[in-house]
PDB file of N, CA, C and O in Angstrom, chain B, residues numbered from 101:
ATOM      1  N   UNK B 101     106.248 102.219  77.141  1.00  0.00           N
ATOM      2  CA  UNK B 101     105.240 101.893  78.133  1.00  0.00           C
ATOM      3  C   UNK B 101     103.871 102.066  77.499  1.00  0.00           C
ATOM      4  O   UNK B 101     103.640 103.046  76.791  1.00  0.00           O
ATOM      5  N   UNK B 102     102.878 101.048  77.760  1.00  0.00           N
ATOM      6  CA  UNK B 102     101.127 101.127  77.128  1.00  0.00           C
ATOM      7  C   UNK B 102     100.925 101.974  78.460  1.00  0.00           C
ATOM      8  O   UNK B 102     101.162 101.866  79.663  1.00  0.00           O
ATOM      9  N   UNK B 103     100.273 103.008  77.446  1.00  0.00           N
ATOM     10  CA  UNK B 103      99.102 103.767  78.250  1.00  0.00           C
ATOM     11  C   UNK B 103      98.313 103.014  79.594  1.00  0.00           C
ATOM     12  O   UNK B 103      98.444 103.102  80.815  1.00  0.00           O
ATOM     13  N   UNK B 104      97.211 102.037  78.449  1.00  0.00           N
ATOM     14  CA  UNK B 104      96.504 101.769  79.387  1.00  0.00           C
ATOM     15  C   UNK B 104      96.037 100.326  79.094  1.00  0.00           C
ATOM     16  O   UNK B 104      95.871  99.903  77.950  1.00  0.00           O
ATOM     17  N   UNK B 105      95.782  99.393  80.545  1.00  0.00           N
ATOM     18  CA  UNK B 105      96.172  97.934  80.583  1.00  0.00           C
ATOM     19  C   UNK B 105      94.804  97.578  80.987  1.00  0.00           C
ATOM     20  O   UNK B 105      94.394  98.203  81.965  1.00  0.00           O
ATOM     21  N   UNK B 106      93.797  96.502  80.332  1.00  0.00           N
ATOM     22  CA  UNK B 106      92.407  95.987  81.105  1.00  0.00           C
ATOM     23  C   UNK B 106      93.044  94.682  81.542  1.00  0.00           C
ATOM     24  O   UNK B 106      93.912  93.990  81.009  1.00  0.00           O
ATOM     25  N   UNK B 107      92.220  94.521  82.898  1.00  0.00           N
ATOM     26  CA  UNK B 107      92.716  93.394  83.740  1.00  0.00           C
ATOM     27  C   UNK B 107      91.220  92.728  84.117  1.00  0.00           C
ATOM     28  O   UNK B 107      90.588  93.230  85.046  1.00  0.00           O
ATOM     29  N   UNK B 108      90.735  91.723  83.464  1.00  0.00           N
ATOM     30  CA  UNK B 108      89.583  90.745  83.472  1.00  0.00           C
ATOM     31  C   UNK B 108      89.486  90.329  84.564  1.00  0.00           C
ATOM     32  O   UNK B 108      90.516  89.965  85.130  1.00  0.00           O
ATOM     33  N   UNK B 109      87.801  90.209  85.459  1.00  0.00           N
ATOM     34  CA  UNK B 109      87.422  89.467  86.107  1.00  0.00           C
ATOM     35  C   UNK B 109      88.115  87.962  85.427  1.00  0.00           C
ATOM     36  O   UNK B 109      88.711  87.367  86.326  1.00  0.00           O
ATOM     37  N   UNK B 110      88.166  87.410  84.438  1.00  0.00           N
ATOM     38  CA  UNK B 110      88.275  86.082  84.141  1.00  0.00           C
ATOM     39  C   UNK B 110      89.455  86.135  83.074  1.00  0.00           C
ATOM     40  O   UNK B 110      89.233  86.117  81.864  1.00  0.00           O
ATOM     41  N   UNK B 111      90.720  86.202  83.624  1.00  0.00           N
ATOM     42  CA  UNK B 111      91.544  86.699  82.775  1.00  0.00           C
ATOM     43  C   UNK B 111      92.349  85.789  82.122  1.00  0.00           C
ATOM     44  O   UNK B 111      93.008  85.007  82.807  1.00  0.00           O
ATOM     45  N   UNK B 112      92.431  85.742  80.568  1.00  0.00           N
ATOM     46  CA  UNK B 112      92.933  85.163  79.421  1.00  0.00           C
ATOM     47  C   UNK B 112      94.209  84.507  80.150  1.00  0.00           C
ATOM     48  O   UNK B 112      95.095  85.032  80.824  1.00  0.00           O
ATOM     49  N   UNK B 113      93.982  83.154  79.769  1.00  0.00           N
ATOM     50  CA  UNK B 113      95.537  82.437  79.976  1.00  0.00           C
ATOM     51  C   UNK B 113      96.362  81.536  78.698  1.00  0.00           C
ATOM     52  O   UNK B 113      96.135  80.370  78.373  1.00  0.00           O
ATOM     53  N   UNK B 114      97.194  82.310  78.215  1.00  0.00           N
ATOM     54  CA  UNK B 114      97.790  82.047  77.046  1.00  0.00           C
ATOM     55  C   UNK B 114      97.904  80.615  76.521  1.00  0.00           C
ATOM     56  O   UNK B 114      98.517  80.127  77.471  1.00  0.00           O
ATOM     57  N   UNK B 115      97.677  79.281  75.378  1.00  0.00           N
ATOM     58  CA  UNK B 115      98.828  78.533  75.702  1.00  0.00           C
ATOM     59  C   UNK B 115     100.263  78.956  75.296  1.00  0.00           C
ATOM     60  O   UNK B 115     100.680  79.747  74.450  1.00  0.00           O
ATOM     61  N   UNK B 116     100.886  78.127  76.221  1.00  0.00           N
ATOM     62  CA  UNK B 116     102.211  78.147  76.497  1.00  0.00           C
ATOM     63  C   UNK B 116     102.973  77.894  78.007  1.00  0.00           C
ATOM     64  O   UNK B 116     102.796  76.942  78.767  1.00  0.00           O
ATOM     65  N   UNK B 117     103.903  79.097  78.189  1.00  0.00           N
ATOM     66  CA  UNK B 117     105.011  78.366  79.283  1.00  0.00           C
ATOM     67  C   UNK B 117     103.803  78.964  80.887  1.00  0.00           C
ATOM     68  O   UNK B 117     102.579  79.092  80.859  1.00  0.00           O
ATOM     69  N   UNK B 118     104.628  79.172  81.926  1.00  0.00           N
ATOM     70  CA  UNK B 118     104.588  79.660  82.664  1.00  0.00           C
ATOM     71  C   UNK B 118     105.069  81.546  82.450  1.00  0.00           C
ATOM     72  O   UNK B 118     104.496  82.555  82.861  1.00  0.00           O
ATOM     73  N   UNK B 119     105.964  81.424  81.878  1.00  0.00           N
ATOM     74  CA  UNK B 119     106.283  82.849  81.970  1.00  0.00           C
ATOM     75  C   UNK B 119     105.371  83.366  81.180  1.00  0.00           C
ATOM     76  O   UNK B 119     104.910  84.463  81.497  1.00  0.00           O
ATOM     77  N   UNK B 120     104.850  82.639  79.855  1.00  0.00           N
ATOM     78  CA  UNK B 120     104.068  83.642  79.227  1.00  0.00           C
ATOM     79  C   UNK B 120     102.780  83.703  79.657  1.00  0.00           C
ATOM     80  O   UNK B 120     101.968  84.057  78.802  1.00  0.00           O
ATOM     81  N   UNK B 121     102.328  83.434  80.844  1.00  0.00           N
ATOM     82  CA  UNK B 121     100.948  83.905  81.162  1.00  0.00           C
ATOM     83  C   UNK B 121     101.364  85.311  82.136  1.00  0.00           C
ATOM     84  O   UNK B 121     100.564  86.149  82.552  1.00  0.00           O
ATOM     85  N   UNK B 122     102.805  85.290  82.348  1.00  0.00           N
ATOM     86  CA  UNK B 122     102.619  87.325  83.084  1.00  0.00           C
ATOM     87  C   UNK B 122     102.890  87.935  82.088  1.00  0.00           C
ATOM     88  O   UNK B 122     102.245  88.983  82.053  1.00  0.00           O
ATOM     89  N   UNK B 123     103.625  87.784  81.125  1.00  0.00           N
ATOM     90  CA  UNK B 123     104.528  88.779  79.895  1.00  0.00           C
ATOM     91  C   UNK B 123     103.647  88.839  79.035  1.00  0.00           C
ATOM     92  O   UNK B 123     103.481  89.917  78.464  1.00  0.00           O
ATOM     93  N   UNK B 124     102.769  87.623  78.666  1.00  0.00           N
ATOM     94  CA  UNK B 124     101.364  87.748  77.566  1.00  0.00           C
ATOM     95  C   UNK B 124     100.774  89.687  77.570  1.00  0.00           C
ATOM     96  O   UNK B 124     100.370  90.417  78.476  1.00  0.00           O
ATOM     97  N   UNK B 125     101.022  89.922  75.981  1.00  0.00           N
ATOM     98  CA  UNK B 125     101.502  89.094  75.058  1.00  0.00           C
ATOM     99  C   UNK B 125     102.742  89.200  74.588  1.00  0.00           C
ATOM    100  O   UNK B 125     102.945  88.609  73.527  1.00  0.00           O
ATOM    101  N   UNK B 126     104.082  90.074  75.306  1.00  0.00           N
ATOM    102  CA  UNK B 126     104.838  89.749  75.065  1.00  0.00           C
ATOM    103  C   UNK B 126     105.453  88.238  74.881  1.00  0.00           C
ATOM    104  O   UNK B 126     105.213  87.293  75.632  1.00  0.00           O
ATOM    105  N   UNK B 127     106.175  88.215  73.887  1.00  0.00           N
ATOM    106  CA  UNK B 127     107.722  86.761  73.834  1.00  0.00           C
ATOM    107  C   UNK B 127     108.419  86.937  74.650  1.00  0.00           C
ATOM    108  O   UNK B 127     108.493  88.016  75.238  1.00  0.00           O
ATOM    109  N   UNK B 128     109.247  85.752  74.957  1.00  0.00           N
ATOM    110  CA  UNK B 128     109.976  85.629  75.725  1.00  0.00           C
ATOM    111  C   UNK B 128     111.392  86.718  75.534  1.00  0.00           C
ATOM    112  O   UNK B 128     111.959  87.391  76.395  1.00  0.00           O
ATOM    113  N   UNK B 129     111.733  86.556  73.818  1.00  0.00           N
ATOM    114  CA  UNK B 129     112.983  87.730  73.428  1.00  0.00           C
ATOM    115  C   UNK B 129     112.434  89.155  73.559  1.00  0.00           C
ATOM    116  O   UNK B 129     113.360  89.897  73.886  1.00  0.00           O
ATOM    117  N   UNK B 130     111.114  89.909  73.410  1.00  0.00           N
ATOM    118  CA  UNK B 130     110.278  90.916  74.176  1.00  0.00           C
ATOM    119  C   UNK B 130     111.022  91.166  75.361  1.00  0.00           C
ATOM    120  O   UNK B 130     112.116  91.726  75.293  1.00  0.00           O
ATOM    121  N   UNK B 131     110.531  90.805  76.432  1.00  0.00           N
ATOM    122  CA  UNK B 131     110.835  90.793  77.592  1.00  0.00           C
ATOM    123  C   UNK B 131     113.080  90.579  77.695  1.00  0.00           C
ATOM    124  O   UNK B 131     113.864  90.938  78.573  1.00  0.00           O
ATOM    125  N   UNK B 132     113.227  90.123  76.847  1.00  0.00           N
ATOM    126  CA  UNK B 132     114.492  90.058  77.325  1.00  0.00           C
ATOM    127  C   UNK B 132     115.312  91.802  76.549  1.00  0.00           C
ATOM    128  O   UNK B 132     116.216  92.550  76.920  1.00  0.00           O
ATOM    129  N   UNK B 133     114.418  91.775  75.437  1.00  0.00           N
ATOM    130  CA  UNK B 133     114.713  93.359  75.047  1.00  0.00           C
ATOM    131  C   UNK B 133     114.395  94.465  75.661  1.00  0.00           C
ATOM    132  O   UNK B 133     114.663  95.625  75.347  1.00  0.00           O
ATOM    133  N   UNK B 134     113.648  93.939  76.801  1.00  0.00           N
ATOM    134  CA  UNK B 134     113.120  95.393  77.698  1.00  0.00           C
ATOM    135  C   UNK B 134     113.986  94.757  78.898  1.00  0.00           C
ATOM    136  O   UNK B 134     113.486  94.568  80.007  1.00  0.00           O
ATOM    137  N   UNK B 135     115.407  94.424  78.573  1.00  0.00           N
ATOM    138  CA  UNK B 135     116.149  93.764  80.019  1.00  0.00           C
ATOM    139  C   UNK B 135     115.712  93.271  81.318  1.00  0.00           C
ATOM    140  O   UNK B 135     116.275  93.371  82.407  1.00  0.00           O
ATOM    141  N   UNK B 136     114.386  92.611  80.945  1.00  0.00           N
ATOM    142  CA  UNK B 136     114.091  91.801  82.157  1.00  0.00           C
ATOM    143  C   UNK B 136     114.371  90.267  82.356  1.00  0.00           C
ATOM    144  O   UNK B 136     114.642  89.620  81.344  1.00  0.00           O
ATOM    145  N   UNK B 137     114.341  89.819  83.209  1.00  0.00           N
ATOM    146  CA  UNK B 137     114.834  88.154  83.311  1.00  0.00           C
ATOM    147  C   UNK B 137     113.713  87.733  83.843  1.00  0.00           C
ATOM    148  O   UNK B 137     112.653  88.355  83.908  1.00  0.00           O
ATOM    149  N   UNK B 138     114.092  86.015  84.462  1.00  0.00           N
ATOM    150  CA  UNK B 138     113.145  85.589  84.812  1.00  0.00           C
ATOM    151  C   UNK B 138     113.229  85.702  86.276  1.00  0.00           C
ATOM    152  O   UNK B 138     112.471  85.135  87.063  1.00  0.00           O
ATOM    153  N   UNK B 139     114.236  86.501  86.590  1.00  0.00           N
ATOM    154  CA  UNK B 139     114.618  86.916  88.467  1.00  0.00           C
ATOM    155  C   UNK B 139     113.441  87.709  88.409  1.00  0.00           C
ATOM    156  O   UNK B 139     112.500  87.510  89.177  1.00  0.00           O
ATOM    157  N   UNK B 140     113.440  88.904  87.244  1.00  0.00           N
ATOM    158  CA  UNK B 140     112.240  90.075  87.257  1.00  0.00           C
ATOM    159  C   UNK B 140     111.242  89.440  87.672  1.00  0.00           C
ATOM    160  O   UNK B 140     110.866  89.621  88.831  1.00  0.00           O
ATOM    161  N   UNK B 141     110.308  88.183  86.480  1.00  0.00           N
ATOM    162  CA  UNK B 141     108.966  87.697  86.867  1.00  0.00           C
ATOM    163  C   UNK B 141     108.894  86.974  88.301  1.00  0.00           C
ATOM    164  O   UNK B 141     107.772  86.749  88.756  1.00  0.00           O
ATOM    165  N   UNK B 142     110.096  86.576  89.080  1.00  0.00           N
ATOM    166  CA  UNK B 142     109.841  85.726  89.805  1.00  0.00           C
ATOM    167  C   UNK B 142     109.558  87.072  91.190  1.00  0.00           C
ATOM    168  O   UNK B 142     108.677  87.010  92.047  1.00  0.00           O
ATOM    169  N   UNK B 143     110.298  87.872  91.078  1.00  0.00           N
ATOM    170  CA  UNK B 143     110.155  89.201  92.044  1.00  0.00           C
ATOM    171  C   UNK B 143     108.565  89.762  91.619  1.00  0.00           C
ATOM    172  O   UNK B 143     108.135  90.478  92.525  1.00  0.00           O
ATOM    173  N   UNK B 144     107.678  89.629  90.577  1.00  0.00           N
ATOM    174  CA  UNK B 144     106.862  89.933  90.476  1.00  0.00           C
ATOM    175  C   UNK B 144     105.578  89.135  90.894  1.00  0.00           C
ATOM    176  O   UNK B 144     104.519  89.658  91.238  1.00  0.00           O
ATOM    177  N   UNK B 145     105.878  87.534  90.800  1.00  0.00           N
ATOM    178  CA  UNK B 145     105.152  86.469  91.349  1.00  0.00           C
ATOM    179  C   UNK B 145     105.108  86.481  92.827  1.00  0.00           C
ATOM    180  O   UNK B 145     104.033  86.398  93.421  1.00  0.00           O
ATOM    181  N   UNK B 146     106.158  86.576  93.394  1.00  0.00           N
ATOM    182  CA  UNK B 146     106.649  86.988  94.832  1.00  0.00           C
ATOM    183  C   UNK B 146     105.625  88.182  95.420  1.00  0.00           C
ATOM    184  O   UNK B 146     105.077  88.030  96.512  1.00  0.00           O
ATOM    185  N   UNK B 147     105.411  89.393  94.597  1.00  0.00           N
ATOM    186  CA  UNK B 147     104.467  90.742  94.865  1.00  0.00           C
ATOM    187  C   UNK B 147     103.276  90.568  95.066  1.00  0.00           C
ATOM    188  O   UNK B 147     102.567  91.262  95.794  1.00  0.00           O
ATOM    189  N   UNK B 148     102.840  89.300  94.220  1.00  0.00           N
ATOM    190  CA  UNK B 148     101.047  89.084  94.324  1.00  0.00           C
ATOM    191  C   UNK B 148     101.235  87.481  94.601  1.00  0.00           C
ATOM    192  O   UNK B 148     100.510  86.656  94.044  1.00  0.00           O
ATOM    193  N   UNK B 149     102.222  87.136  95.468  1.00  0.00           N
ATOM    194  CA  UNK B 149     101.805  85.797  96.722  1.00  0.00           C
ATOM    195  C   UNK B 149     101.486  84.608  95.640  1.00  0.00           C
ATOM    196  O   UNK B 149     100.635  83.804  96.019  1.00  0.00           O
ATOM    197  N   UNK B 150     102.060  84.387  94.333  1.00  0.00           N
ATOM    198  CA  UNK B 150     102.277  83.083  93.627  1.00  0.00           C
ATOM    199  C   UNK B 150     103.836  82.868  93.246  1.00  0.00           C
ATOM    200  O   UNK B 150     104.177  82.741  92.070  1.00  0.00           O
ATOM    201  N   UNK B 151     104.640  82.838  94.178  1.00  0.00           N
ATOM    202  CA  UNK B 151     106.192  82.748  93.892  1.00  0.00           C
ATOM    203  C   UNK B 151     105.955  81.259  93.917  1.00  0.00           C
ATOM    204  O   UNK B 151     106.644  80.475  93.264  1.00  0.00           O
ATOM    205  N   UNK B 152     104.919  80.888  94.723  1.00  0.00           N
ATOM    206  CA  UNK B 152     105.371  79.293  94.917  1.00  0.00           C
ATOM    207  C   UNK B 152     104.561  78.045  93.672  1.00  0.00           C
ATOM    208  O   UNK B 152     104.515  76.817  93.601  1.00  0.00           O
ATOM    209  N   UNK B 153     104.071  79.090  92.919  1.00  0.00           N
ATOM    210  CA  UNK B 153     103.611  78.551  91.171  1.00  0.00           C
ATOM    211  C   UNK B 153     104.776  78.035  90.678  1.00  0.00           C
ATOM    212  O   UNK B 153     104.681  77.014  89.998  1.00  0.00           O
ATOM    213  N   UNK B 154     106.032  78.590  90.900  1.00  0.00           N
ATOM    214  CA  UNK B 154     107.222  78.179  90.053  1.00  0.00           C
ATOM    215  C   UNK B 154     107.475  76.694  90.316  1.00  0.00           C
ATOM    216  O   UNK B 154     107.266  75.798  89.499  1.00  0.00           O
ATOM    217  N   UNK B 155     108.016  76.524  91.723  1.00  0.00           N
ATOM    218  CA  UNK B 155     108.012  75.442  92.293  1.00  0.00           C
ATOM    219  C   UNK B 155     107.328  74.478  91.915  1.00  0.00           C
ATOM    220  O   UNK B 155     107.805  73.405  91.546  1.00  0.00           O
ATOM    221  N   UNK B 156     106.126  74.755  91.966  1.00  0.00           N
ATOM    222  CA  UNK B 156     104.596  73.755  91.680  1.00  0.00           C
ATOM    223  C   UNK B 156     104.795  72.795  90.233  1.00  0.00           C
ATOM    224  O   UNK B 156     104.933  71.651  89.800  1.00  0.00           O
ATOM    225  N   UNK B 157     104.691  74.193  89.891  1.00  0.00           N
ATOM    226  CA  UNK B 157     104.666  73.068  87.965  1.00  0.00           C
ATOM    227  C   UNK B 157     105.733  73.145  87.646  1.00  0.00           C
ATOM    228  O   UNK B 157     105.863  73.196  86.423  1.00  0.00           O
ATOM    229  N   UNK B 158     106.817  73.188  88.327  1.00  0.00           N
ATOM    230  CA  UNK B 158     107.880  72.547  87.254  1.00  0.00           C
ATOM    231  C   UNK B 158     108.959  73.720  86.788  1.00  0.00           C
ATOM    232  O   UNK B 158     109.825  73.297  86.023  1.00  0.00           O
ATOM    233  N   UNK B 159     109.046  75.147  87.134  1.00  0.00           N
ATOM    234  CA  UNK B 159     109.645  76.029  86.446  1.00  0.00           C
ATOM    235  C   UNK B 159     109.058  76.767  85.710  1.00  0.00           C
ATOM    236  O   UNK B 159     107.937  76.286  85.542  1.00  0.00           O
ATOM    237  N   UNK B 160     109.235  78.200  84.848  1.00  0.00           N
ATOM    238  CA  UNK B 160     109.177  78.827  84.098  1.00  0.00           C
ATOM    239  C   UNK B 160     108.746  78.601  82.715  1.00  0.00           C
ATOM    240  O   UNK B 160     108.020  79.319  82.028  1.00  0.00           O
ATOM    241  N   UNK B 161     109.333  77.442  82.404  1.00  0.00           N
ATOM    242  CA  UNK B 161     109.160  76.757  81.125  1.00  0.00           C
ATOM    243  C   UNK B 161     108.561  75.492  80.740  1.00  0.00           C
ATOM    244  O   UNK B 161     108.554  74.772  79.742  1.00  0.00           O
ATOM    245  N   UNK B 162     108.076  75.494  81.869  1.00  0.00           N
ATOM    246  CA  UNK B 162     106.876  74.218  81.970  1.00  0.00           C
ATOM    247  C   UNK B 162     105.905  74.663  81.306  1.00  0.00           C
ATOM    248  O   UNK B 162     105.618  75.816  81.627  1.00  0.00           O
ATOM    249  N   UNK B 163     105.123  74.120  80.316  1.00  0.00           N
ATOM    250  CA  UNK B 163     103.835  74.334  79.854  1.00  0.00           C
ATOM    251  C   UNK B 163     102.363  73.329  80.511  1.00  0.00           C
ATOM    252  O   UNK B 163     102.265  72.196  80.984  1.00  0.00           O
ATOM    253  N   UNK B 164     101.845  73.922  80.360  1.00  0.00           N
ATOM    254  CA  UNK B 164     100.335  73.638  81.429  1.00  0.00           C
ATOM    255  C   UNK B 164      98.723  74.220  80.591  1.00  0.00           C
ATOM    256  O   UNK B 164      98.460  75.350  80.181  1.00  0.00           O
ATOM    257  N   UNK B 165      98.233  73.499  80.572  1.00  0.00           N
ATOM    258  CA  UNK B 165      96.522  74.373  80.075  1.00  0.00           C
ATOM    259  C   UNK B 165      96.262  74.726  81.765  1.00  0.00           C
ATOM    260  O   UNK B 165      95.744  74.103  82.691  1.00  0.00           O
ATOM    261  N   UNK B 166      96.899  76.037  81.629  1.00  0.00           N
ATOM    262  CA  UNK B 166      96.679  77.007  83.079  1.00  0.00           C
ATOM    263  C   UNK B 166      95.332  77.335  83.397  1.00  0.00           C
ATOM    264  O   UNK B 166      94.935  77.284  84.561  1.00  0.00           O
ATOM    265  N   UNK B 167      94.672  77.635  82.542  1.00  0.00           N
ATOM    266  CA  UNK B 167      93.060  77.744  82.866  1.00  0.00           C
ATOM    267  C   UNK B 167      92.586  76.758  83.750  1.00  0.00           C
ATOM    268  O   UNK B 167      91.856  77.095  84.681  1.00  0.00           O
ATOM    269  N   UNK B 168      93.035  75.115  83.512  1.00  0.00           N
ATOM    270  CA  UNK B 168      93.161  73.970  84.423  1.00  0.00           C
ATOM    271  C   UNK B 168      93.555  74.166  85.850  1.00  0.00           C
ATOM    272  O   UNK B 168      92.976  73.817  86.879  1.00  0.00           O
ATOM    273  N   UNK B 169      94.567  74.745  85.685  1.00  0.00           N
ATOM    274  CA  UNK B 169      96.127  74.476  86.630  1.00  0.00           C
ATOM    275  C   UNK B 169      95.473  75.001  87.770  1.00  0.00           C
ATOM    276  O   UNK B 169      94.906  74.411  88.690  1.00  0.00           O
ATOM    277  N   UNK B 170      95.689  76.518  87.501  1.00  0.00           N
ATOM    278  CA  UNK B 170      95.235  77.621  88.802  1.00  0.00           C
ATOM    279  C   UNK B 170      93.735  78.015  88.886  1.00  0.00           C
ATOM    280  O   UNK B 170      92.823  78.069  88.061  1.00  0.00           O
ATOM    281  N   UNK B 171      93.856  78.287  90.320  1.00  0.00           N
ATOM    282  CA  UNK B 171      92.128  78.546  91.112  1.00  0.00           C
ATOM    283  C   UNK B 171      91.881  79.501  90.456  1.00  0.00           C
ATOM    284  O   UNK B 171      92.510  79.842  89.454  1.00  0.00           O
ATOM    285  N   UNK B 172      90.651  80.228  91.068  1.00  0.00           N
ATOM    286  CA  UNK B 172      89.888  81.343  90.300  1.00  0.00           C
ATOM    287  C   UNK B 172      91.228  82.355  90.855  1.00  0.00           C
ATOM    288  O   UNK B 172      92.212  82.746  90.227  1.00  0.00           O
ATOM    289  N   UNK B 173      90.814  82.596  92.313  1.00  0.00           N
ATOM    290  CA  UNK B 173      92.105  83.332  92.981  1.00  0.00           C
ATOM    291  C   UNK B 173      93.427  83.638  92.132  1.00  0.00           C
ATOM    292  O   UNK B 173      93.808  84.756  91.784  1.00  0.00           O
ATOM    293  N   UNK B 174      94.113  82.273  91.843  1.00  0.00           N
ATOM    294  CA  UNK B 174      95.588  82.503  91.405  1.00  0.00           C
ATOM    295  C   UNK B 174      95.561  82.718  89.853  1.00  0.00           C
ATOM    296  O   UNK B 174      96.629  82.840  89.253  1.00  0.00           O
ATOM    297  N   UNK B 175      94.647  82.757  89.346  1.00  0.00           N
ATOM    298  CA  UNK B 175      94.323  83.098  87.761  1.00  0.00           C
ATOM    299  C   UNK B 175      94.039  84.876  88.015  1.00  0.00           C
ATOM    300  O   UNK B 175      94.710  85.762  87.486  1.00  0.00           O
ATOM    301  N   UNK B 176      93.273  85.013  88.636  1.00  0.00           N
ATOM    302  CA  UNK B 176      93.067  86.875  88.875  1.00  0.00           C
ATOM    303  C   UNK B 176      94.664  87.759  89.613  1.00  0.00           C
ATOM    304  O   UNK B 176      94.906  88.949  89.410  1.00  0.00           O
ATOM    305  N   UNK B 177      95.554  86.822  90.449  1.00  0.00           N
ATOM    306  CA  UNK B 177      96.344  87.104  91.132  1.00  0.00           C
ATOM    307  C   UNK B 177      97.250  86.965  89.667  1.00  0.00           C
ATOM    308  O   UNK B 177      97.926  87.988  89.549  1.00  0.00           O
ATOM    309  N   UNK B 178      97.464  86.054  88.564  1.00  0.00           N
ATOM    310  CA  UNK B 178      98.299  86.036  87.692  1.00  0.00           C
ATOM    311  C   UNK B 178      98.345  87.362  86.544  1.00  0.00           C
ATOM    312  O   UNK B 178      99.254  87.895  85.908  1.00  0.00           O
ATOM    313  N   UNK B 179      96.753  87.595  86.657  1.00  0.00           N
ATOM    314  CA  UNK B 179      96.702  89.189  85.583  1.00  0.00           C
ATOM    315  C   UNK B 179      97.021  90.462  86.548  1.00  0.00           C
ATOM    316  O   UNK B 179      97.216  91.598  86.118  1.00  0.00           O
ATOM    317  N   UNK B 180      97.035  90.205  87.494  1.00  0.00           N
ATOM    318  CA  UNK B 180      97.828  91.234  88.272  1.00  0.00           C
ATOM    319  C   UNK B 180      99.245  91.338  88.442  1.00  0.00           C
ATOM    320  O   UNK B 180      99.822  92.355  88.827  1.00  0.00           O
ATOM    321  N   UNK B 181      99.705  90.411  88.185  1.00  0.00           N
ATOM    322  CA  UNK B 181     101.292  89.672  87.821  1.00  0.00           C
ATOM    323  C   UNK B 181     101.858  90.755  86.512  1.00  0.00           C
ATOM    324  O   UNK B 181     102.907  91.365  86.305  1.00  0.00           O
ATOM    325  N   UNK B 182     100.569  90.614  85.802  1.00  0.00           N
ATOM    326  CA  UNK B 182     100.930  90.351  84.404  1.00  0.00           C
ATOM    327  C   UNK B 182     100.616  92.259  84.512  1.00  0.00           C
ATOM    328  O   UNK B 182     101.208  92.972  83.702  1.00  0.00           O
ATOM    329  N   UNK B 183      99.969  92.700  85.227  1.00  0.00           N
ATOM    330  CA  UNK B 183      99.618  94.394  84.959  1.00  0.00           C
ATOM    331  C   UNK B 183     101.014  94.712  85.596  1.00  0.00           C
ATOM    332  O   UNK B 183     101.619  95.649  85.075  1.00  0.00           O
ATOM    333  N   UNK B 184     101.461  94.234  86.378  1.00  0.00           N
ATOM    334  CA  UNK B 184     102.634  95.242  86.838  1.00  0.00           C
ATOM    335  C   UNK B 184     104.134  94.696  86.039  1.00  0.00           C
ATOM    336  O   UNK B 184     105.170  95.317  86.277  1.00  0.00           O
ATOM    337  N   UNK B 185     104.145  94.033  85.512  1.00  0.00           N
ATOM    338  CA  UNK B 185     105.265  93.418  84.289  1.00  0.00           C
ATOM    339  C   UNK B 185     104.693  94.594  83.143  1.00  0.00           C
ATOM    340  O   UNK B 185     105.553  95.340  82.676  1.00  0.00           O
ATOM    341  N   UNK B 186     103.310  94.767  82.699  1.00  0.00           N
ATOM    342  CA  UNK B 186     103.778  95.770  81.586  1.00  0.00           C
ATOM    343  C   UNK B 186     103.629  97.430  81.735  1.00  0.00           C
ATOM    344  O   UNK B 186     103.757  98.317  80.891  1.00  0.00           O
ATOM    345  N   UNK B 187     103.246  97.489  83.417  1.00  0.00           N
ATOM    346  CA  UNK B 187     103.155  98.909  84.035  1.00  0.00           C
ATOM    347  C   UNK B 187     102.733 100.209  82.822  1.00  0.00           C
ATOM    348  O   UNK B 187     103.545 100.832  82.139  1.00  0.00           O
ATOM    349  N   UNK B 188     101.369 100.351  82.821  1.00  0.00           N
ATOM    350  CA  UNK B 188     100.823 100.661  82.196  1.00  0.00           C
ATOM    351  C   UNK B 188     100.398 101.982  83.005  1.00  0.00           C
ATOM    352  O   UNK B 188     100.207 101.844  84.214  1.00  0.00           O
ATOM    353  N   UNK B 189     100.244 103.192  82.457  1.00  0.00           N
ATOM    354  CA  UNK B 189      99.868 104.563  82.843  1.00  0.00           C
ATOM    355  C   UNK B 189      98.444 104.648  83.950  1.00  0.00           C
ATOM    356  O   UNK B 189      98.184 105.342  84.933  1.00  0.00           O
ATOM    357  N   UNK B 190      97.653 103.453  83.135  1.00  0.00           N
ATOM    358  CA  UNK B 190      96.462 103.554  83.489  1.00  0.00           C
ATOM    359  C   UNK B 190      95.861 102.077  83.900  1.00  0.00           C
ATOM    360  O   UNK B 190      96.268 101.434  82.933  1.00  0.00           O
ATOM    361  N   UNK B 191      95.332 101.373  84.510  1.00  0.00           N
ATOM    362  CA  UNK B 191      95.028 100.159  84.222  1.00  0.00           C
ATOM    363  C   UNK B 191      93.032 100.437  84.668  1.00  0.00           C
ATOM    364  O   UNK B 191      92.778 101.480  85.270  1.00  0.00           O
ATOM    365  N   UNK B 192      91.909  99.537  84.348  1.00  0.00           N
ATOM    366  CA  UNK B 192      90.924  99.101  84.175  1.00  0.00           C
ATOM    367  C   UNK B 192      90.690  98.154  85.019  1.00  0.00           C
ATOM    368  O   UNK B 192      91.872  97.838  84.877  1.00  0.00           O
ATOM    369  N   UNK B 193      90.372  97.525  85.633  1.00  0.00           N
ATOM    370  CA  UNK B 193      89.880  96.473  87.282  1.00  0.00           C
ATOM    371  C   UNK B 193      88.773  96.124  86.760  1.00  0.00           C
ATOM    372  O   UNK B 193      88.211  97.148  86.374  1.00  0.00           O
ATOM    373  N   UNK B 194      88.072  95.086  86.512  1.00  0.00           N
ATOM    374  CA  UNK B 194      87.036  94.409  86.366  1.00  0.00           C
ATOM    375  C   UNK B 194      86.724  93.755  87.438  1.00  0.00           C
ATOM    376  O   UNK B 194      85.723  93.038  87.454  1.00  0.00           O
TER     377      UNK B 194
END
């Protein structure tokens, strides 16, 4: 577990899939070595009210220039996604 996690007013969106903008910067085999699936991220999308992102674009493994994709809202709602996927001791709020 990281200590401690900063979570941006304007928070970094990887390229790549869908999953890797919560697991960033974990990989996809990362995340599967800390036995999580993509049931995990979707229970975590579900927590901060973007379960229905999956749906939207296409799945998990859809790639997107997300900075595009999602509002200001669902881009700040996605690094909150992404703080409780790497549950960090401490986290930082911008």
């Amino acid at each position: 577990m990281d200590k401690l996690f900063y979570v941006p007013q304007r928070p970094y969106l990887p390229p790549g899939t869908l999953r890797d903008q919560v697991i960033y910067p974990h990989s996809r085999v990362t995340m599967q070595r800390k036995g999580l699936s993509d049931d995990h991220i979707r229970e975590l999308l579900k927590y901060v009210h973007l379960d229905y992102v999956e749906e939207r674009e296409g799945g998990f493994d859809s790639v997107n220039d997300w900075a595009d994709v999602l509002s200001g809202g669902e881009k700040q709602r996605m690094a909150m996604a992404r703080l409780f996927y790497h549950r960090p001791l401490f986290a930082i709020l911008d």
